[in-house]
C-alpha positions in Angstrom: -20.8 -2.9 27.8 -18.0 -5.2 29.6 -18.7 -8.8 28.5 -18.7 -11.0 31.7 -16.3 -14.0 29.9 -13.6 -11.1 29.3 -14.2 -9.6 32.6 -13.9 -13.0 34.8 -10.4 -13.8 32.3 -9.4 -10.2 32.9 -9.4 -10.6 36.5 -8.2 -13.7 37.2 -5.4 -12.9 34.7 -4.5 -9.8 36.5 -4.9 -11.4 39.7 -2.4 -14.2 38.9 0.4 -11.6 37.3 -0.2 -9.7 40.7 1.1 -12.7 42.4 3.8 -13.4 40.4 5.0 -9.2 40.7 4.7 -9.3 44.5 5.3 -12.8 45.1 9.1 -12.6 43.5 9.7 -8.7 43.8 7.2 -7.3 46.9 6.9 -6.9 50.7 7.3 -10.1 52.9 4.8 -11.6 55.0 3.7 -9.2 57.6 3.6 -6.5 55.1 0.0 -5.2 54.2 -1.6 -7.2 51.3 -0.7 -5.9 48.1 -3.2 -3.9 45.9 -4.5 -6.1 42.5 -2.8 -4.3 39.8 -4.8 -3.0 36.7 -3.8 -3.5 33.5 -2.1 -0.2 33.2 -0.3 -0.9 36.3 1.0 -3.9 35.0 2.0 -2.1 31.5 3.7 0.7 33.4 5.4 -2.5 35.4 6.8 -3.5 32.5 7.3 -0.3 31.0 9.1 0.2 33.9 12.2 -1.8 32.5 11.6 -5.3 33.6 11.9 -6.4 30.2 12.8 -9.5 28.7 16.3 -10.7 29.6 19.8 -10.6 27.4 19.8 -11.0 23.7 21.6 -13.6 22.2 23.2 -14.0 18.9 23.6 -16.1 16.3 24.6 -16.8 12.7 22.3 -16.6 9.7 22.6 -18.1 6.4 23.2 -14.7 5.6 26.4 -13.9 7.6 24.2 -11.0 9.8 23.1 -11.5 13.5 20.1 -13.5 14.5 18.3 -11.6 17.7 16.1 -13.7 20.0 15.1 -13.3 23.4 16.3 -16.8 24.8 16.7 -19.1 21.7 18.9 -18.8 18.7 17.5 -17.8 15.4 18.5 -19.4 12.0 19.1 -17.2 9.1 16.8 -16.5 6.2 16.4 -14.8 2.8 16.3 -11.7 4.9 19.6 -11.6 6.1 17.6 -10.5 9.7 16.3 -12.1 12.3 14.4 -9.9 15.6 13.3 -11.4 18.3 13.5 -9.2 21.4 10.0 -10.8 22.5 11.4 -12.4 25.6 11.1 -16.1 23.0 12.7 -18.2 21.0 12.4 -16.9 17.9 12.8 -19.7 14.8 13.4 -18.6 11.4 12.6 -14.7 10.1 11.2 -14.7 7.0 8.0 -13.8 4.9 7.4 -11.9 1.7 4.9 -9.7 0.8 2.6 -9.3 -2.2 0.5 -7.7 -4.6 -3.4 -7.9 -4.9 -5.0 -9.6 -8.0 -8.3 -8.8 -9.0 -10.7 -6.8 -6.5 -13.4 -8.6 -3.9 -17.1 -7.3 -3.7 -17.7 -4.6 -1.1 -18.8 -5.2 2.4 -20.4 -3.5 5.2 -19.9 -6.7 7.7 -16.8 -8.0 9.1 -17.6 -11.8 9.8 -18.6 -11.7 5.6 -15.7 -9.4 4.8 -13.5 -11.8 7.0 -14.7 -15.4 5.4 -14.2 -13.7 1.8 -10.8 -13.0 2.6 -9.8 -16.3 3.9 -10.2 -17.9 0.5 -9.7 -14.9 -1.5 -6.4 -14.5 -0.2 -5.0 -11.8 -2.9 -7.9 -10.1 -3.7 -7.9 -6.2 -3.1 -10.7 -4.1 -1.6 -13.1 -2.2 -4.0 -11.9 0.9 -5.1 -8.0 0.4 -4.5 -4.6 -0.3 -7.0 -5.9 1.4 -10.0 -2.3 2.0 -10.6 -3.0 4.7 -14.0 -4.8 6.8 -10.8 -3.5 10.5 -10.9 -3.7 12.4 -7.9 -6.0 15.5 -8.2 -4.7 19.0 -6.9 -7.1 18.8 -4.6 -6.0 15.3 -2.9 -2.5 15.1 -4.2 -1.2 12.5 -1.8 -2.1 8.8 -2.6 -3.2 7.2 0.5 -2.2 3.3 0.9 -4.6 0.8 3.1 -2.3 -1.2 5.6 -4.0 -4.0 7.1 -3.7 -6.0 10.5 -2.3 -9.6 12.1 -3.8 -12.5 10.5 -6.3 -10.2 8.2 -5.1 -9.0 4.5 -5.7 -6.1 2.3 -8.9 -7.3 1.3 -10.9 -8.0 4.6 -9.0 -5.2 6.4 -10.5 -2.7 4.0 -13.6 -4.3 2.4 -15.6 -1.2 3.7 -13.5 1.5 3.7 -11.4 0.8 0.5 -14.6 2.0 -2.2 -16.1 5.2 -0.1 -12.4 6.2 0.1 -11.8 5.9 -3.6 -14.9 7.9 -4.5 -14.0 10.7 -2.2 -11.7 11.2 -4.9 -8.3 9.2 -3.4 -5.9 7.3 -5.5 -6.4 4.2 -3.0 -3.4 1.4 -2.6 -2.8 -1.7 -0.7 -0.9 -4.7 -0.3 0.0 -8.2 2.0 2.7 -7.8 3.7 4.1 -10.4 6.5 3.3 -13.3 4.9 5.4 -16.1 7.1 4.8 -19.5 7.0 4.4 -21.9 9.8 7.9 -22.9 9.3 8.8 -19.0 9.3 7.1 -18.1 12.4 4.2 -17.4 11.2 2.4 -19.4 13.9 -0.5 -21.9 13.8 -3.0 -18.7 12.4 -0.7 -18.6 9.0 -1.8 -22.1 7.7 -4.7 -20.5 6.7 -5.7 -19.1 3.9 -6.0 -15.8 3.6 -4.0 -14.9 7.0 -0.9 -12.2 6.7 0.9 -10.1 8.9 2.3 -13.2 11.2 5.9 -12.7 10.1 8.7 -10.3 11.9 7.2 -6.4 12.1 10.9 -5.3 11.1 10.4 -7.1 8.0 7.0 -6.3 7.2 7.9 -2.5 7.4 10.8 -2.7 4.9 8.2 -4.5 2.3 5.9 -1.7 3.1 8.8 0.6 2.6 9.3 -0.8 -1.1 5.8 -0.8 -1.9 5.4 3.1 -0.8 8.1 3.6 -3.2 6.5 1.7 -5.6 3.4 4.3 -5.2 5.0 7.6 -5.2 6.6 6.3 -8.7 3.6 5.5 -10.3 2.0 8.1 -9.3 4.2 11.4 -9.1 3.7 12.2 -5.7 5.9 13.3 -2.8 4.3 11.9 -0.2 1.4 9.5 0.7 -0.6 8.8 3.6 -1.5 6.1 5.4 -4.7 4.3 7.2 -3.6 1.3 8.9 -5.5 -1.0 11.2 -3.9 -2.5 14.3 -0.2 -4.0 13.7 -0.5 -2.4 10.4 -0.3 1.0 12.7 2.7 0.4 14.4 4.2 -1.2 12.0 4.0 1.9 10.1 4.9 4.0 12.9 8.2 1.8 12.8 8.5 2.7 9.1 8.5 6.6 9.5 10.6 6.3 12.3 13.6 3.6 10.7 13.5 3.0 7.2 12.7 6.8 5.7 9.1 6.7 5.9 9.0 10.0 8.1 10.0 11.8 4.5 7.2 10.2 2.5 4.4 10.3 4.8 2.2 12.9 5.7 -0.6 11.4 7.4 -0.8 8.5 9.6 -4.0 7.8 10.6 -4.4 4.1 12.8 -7.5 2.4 14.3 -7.0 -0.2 17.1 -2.9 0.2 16.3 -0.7 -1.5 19.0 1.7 1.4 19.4 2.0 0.8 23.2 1.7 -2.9 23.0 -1.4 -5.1 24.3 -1.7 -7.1 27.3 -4.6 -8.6 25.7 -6.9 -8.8 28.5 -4.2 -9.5 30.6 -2.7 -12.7 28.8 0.2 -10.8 27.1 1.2 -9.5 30.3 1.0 -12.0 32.6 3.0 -13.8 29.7 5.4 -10.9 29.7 5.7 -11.4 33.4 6.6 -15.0 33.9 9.3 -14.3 31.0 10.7 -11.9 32.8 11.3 -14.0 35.9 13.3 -16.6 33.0 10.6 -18.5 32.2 10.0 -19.0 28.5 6.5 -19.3 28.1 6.5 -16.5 25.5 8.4 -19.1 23.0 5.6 -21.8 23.8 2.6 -19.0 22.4 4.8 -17.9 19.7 4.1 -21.3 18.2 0.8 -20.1 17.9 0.6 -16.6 17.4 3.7 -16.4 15.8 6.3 -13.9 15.5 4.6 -10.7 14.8 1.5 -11.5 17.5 4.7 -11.5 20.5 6.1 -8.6 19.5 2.9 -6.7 19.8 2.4 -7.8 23.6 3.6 -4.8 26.3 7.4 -4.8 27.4 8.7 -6.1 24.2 11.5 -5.4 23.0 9.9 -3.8 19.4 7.6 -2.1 21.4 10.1 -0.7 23.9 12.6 0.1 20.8 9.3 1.5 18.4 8.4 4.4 21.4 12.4 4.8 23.2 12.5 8.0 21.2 9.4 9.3 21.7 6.0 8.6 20.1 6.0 10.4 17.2 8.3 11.9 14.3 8.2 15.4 13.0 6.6 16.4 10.3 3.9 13.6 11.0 0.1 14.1 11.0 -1.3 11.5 13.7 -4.4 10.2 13.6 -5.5 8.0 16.3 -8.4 5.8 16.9 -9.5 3.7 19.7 -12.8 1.8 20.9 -13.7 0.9 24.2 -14.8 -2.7 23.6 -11.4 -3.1 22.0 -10.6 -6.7 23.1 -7.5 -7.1 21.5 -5.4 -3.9 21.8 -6.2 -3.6 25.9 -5.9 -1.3 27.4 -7.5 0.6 24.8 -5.6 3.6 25.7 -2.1 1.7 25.2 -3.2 2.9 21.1 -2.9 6.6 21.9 0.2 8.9 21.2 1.5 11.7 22.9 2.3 15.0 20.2 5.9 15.6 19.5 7.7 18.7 18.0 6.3 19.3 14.7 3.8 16.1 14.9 0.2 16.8 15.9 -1.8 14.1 17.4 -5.5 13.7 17.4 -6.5 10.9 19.9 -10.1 9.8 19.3 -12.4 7.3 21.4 -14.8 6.0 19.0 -17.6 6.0 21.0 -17.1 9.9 22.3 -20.3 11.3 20.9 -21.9 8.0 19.6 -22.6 5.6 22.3 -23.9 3.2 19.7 -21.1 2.4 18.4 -20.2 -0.5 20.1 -17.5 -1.6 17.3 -14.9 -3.9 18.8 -11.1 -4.3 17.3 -12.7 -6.0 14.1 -15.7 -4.6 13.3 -13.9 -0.7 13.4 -13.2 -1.3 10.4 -16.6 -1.4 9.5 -17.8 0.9 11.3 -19.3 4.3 9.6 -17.9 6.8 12.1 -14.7 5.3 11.5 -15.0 5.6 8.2 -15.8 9.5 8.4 -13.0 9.9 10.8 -10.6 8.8 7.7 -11.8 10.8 5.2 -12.2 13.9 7.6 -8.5 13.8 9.1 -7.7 13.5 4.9 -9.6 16.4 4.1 -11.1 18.3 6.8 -12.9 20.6 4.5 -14.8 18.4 2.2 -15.6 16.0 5.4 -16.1 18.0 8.3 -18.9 16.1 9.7 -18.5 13.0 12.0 -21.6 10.3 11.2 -22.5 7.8 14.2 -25.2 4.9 13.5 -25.3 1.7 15.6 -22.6 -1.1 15.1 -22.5 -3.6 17.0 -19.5 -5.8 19.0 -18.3 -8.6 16.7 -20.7 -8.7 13.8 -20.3 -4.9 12.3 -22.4 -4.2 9.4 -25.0 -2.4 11.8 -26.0 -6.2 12.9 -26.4 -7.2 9.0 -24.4 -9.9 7.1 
């Protein structure tokens, strides 16, 4: 099911970015008309190494380099600034922070999602019981790693109680909490919205708060369930600040490990930028800094997957959905195997047409749910359910 809105913004989108490829790089005039691009062509375009032109540096208040793609940054508490997205980049920034108290549970994202907003630090049912002891037969805790502009209580509303009872020590957290005045974007002047602030950043807090867990809790190793930025994010972790030591599983749903063009948007954006026009900085302002690095061609993106998709000694997990209207292609969210990484690529709706979840409502969606706790523990979970969910609402169409 193709909605007709995203299909006629899809088109005219890719239709535009065609122009703008063969208009300033293609054949002349009495070549043959060019062929519209799809979306993957216009990923592998950019893929291709037209990305975002030199970075320039500045000073923080720190004393460290400020990276942006065509403004200067200004230092922060971080001592880092990353740009790279082809923008200028403003301040870096953000902190993350724990959960207080726990939200009721949810089987719909739009209620999960309103609860959130003004129940900004709330964590999901079942998770942070920090005097949790991992049993012998789940000895890994697994931490919850939520998306842009959600938080650790409407990313795991659903998933965060069944999870616990399966017999899990569950843990979350917020992490990229930026400000307007941070580059968080327009989104992070409301309540209840995180992950707007540099991915770079937001994988060192999650960095400390794996730490955290493995102290409390005596354990090696965790593993991880993450929901869109929250999955490459993660992926960054393991592969640049010693997460590929301390993690076991990574298993991501709607994760924007290849980037997104977002129906076409992000790479027609990704486009014109790379032509020297800075439209990239103008929808920063909005989406702020975390929502432009996720778009295709970045560099993040470019520098997350330079070395390969995966890390050894790694467990992938990966999940996509067809009506995915965020991470598009859906397929940009799948990972090839390395040495000593297995990767399971899974299409949500492979053997359960009914499950029409979009980028959201995944989260919410039973199958997905049984995905998680099978690729935790195959032998306790072997069997996949599938029940209708539908696009947008979740909850099997229930609030």
């Amino acid at each position: 099911m193709i909605r007709p809105t995203s299909r006629r913004l899809r088109a005219a989108v890719l239709g535009a970015a065609t122009a703008l490829v063969f208009g300033f790089t293609g054949p002349g005039a009495n070549a043959d008309p060019p062929v519209v691009a799809t979306e993957q062509d216009l990923a592998d375009y950019i893929a291709a190494g037209r990305t975002a032109g030199p970075v320039a540096h500045s000073g923080s208040a720190s004393g460290s380099a400020c990276h942006s793609g065509s403004g200067a940054g200004s230092g922060n508490g971080s001592g880092d600034c990353y740009g790279g997205s082809g923008s200028s980049s403003g301040l870096s920034g953000g902190y993350s922070s724990d959960t207080v108290g726990h939200g009721p549970p949810q089987t719909a994202f739009l209620s999960a999602f309103a609860h959130g907003l003004f129940n900004a630090d709330a964590a999901p049912p079942g998770a942070n019981d920090w005097n949790c002891t991992p049993s012998a037969e789940h000895p890994r805790p697994v931490l919850l790693v939520h998306g842009t502009w959600m938080n650790a209580y409407n990313g795991f509303a659903f998933m965060g109680q069944p999870i616990k009872d399966a017999g899990f020590c569950t843990f979350t957290f917020n992490y990229g909490r930026a400000n307007l005045i941070q580059g968080g974007g327009l989104g992070s002047v409301l309540p209840g919205t995180m992950g707007t602030g540099y991915i770079q950043d937001s994988a060192k807090q999650l960095a400390v708060f794996v730490d955290r867990v493995l102290d409390a809790t005596g354990a090696p190793e965790v593993d991880i369930i993450a929901h869109s930025q929250g999955g490459s994010m993660s992926n960054w972790y393991t592969k640049f600040e010693g997460g590929a030591d301390k993690v076991a599983k990574l298993i991501t749903y709607g994760a924007t490990h290849h980037g997104t063009t977002l129906d076409g948007i992000g790479a027609l954006g990704r486009a014109v930028n790379n032509f020297g026009i800075d439209v990239l900085g103008f929808i920063e302002i909005f989406v702020g800094h975390s929502g432009i690095q996720q778009t295709v061609g970045s560099d993040f993106v470019n520098e997350l997957n330079a070395g390969g998709d995966t890390v050894p000694g790694v467990d992938y997990t990966v999940v996509g959905t067809r009506y995915d209207e965020v991470t598009t292609p859906f397929d940009l969210t799948f990972l090839k195997s390395g040495p000593a990484a297995p990767v399971r690529n899974i299409t949500l709706q492979d053997g359960c047409e009914q499950d029409l979840s979009d980028h959201l409502t995944m989260m919410y969606s039973p199958r997905a749910l049984s995905i998680a706790l099978q690729s935790l523990d195959p032998v306790q979970f072997p069997a996949l359910q599938c029940t209708f969910n539908p696009w947008l609402i979740g909850g099997s169409g229930k609030l």
